[in-house]
C-alpha positions in Angstrom: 0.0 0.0 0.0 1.5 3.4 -1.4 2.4 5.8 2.1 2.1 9.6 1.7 5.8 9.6 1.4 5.8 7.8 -1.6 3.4 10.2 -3.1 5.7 13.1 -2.1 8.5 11.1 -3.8 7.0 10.8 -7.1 5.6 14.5 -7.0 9.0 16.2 -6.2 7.8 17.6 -3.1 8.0 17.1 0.5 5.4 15.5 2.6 4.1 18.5 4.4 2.8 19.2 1.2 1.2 16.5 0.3 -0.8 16.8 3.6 -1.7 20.7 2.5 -3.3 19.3 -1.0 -4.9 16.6 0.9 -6.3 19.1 3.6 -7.0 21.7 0.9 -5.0 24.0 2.6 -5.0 27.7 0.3 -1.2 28.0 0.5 -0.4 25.8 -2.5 0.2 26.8 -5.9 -2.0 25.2 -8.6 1.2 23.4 -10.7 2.0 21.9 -7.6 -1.6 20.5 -6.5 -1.6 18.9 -10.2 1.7 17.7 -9.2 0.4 15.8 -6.3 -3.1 15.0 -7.3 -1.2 13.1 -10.4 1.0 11.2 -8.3 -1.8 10.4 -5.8 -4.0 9.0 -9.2 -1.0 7.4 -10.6 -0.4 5.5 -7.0 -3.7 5.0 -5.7 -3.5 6.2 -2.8 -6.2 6.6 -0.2 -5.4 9.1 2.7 -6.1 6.3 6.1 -8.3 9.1 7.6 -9.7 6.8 10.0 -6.2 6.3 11.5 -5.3 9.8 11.1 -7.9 11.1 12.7 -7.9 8.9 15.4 -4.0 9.9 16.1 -4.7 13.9 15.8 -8.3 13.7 15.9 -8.2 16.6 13.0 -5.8 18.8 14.6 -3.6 21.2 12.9 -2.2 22.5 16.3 1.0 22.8 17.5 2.1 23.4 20.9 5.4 25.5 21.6 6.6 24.8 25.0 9.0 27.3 26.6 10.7 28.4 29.9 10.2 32.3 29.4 8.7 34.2 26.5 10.9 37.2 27.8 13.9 35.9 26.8 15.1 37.4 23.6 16.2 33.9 22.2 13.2 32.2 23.1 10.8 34.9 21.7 12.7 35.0 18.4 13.1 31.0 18.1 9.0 31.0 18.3 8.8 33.7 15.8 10.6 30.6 13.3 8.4 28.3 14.5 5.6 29.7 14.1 6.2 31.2 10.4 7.0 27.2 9.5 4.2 25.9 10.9 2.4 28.3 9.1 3.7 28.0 5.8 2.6 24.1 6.4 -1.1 24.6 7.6 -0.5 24.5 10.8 -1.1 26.8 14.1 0.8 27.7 17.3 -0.5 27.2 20.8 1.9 29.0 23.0 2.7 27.7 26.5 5.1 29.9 28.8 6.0 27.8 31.8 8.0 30.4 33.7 10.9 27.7 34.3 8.4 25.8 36.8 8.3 22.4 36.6 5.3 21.9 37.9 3.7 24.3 35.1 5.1 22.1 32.4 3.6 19.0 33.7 0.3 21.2 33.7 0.8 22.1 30.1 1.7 18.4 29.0 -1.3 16.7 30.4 -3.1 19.0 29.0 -2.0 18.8 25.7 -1.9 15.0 25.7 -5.5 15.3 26.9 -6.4 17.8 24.1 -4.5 16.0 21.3 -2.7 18.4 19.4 -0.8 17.2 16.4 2.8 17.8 18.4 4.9 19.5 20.9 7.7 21.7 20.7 9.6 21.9 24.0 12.2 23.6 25.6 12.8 22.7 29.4 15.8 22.4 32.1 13.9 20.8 34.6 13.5 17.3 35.4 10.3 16.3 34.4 11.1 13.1 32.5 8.8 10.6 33.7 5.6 13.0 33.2 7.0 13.1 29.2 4.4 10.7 27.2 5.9 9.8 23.9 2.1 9.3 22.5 2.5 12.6 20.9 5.3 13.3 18.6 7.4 15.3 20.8 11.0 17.4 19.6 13.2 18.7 22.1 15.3 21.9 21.9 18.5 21.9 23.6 17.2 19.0 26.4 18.4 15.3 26.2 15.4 12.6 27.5 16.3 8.8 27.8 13.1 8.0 25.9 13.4 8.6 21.8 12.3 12.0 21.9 14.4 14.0 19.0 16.3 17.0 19.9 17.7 20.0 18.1 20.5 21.8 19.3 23.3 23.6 18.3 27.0 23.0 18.4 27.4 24.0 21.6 30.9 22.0 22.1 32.0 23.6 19.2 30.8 27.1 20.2 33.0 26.5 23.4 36.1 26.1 21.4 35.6 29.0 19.0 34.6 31.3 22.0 38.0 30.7 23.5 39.7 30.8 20.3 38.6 33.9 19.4 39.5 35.4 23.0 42.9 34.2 22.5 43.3 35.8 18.9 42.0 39.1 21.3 45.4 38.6 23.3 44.0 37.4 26.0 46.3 35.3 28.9 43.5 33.9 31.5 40.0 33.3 30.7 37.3 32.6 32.5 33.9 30.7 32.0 30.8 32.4 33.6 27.9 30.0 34.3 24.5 29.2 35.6 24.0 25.3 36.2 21.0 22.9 36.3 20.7 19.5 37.6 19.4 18.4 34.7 21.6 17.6 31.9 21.6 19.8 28.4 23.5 20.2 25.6 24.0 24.0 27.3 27.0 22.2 29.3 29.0 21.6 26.4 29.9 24.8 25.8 32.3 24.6 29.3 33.9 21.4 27.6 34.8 23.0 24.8 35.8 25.6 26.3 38.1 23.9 29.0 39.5 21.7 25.9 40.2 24.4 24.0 41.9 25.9 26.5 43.8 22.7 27.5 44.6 22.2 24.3 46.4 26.0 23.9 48.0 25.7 27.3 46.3 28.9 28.4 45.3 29.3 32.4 41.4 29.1 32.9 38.8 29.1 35.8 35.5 27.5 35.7 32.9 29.9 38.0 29.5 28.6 38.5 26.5 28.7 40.3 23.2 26.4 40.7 20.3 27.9 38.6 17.8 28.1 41.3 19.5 30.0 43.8 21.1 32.4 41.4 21.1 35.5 42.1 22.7 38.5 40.0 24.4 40.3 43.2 25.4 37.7 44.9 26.9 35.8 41.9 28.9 38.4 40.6 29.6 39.4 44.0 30.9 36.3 44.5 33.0 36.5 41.5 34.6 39.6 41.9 35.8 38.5 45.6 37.6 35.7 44.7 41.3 36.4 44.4 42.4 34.5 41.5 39.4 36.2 39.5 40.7 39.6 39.9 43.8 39.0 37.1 41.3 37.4 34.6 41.6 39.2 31.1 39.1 37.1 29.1 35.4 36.3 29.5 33.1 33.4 28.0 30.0 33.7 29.2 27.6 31.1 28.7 24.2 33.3 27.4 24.7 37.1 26.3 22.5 38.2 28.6 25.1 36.8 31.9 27.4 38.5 29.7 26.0 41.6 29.4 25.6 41.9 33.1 29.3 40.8 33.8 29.9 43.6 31.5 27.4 46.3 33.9 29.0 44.8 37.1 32.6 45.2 36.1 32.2 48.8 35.6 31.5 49.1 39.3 35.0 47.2 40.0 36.8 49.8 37.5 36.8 47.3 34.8 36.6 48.4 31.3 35.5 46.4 28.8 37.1 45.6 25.9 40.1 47.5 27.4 40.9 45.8 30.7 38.6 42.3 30.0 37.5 41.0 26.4 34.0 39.2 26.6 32.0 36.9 24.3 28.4 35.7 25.0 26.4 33.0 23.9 23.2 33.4 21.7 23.7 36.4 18.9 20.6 37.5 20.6 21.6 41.6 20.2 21.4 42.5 16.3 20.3 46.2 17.0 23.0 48.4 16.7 21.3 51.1 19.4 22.8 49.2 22.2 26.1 49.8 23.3 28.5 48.0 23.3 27.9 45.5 20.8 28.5 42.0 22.2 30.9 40.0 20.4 29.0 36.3 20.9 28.9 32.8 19.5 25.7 33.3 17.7 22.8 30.3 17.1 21.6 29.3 14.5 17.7 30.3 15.7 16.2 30.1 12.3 17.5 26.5 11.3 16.9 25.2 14.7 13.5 26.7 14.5 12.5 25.6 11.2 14.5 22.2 11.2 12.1 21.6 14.4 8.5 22.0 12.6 9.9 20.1 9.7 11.1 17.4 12.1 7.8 17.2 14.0 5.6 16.8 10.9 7.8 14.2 9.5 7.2 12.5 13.0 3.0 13.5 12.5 3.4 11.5 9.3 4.7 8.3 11.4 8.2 8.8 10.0 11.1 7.5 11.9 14.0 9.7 12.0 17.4 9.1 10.8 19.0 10.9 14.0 18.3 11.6 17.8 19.7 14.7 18.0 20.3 17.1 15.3 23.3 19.4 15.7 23.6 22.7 13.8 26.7 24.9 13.7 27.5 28.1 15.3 29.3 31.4 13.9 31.3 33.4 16.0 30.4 37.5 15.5 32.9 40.0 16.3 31.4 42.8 18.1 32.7 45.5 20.6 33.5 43.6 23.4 36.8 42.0 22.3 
């Protein structure tokens, strides 16, 4: 029996679109609904609505999960998603957690409850076991020990390069500014590259960190400045641009200029508007790919495809801004 893959196959197009012809979505041009409809003839295939409905009992909904719609990277990553599912018939439902655990295990009850076609989700708590995998579900950023796809980018990588760059800078000892979970992410492999890197040049390095849920801005760089060995440091990787950016505000209160006295890169290309001042140099993601390689992963799951990977990695570019 012919699957909706093999009609996309033989029409030269991908399967979200053979779902949009089927559903008579509006966002299809008429060359490619021939297309489609001809290959569909040609194969005989029959849509298993029955099954399909049964599985997303009709829906075309899409739930975005996410710690904080504040956050500039979070906000513009849902922005991509969105715009893909879109452009594939489909619609957001937007659920903003606020980093509680006990919020996300609100939200995915109720969507398992409500059936949405799939789930998006971005969280750094550990909420495993309340995780159903009866939904297609992709991850951003957060490993699961069940097969639940996530996308990421090359953090490890973006460790490496932050540290390279910093050397290229002149800098003599870095340091790596933190905020830890308990819950493993792909978030921690910036540090390793970063201490590889490092290792690997034979440059000195400290490692300062602090538990996520006790952080505290003050205290934390408070904390940092105190400490002895911290006072000579010359180089900053910070693991978001927004830590970086207040490393930056704090430092001037210690008489330390910035990119004079320290040079500091960030994590997230999150600033793009040149208004603000100074411009941070920063390892930037790849939002838009991880966003729209997300969508297009979750309908290929919708579909009842099995994926070729767990976790999909997408490179980082370092941009040189006025920090370094």
């Amino acid at each position: 029996m012919p699957s909706i893959k093999d009609v996309a196959n033989l029409a030269g197009v991908g399967v979200g679109t053979v779902s949009r012809v089927i559903n008579n979505h509006l966002n299809v041009t008429p060359e490619t609904m021939e297309k489609v409809n001809a290959a569909i003839k040609q194969l005989n295939y029959i849509p298993n609505e029955v099954a399909r409905n049964f599985k997303m009992q009709k829906s075309t909904m899409v739930a975005l999960l996410l710690p904080s719609i504040w956050h500039p990277f979070f906000s513009e990553l849902a922005y991509y998603i969105e715009d893909e599912l879109d452009r594939e018939g489909f619609k957001l439902m937007l659920c903003n957690s606020g980093g509680r655990p006990d919020k996300e295990l609100y939200y995915i009850d109720m969507l398992n409850q409500n059936k949405v076609a799939g789930i998006i989700g971005i969280t750094y708590n550990d909420i495993e076991d309340g995780v159903s995998t009866d939904i297609p579900i992709i991850s951003i950023d957060r490993h699961f020990g069940k097969k639940i796809t996530c996308v990421t980018s090359d953090n490890y990588n973006g460790g490496r390069v932050a540290l390279q760059e910093l050397i290229k800078s002149g800098v003599k000892k870095a340091a790596y500014l933190g905020i830890t979970s308990s819950i493993y992410s792909e978030v921690i492999l910036r540090k390793n590259g970063f201490i590889d890197e490092a290792e690997g040049q034979g440059i000195e390095y400290i490692i300062y960190e602090e538990k996520g849920d006790v952080y505290n801005d003050n205290v934390y760089f408070e904390n940092f400045f105190k400490i002895k060995e911290n006072r000579d440091v010359d180089g900053i990787f910070a693991n978001t641009d927004l830590l970086a950016a207040k490393y930056i505000d704090r430092a001037k209160k210690y008489g330390i200029r910035t990119p004079e006295d320290v040079k500091v890169i960030g994590y997230d290309g999150i600033q793009d508007n040149k208004l603000f001042h100074p411009i941070l140099s920063t390892i930037r993601q790849p939002v838009e790919e991880m966003g729209r390689m997300s969508v297009k992963l979750l309908l290929r799951k919708i579909e009842g495809e099995t994926l070729e990977q767990e976790i999909y990695r997408i490179p980082v570019k370092y941009r040189l801004g006025e920090t370094t």
